[in-house]
C-alpha positions, 0 to 999 in steps of 0.5 A: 500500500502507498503513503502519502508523503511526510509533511514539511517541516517549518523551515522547509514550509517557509522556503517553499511557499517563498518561492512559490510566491516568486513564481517557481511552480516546482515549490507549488507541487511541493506544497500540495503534494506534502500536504496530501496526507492532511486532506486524507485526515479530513476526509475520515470524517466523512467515512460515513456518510455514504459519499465515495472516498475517492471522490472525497479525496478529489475534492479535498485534493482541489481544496487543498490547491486553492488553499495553496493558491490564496495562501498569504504568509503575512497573516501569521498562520501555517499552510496545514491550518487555513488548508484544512478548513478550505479542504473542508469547505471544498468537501462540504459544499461539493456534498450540499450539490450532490445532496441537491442533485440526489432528490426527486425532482417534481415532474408534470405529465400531459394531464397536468399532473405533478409527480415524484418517484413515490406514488402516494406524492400526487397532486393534481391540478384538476384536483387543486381548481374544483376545490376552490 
């Protein structure tokens, strides 16, 4: 079975991120792939929940990039700290949309009839006007 690579340490964190932010795209891979192993801790948290870990890890992975990108030195904070919460965020949110996208949307037929995927949710319109 493969590991993830060790983290940086903080020395190591510092030069990297300096010269990604001179434009070395090399300290960029670094960065992200040293940190890997972070996004695999959050994503036990969702073991869970039903979600495909792979796609987790995905997702996470995108999070940890953005983290990379936006990342500003002079706030006082490590990498590891403010990655893992755009890590979380990046997972959360992509759940909330497929959360959305998984429940049964309504559907009309001919006869104006709204219907789910569960028969006893019925609701017809003929029904709804001679009520009134």
């Amino acid at each position: 079975m493969k590991t993830f690579p060790k983290p940086l340490s903080v020395q190591e964190e510092r030069e990297y991120l300096k010269r990604y932010k001179e434009g070395d795209l090399e300290a960029r891979e670094v960065l992200i792939n040293r940190n890997l192993r972070l996004v695999a801790h959050v994503i036990k948290k969702y073991q869970q929940t039903g979600y495909d870990m792979d796609d987790l890890l995905s997702v996470g992975t995108i999070g940890l990039i953005k983290a990379v990108n936006t990342f500003n030195v002079e706030k006082g904070s490590r990498l590891a700290t403010y990655a893992a919460k755009c890590v979380e965020n990046a997972i959360l949110s992509r759940m909330r949309l497929w959360f959305q996208t998984s429940i049964p949307r309504a559907e009309k037929n001919r006869d104006g009839v709204f219907w789910h995927r569960y028969p006893r949710i019925c609701i017809s319109f003929a029904l709804l006007w001679t009520a009134a």
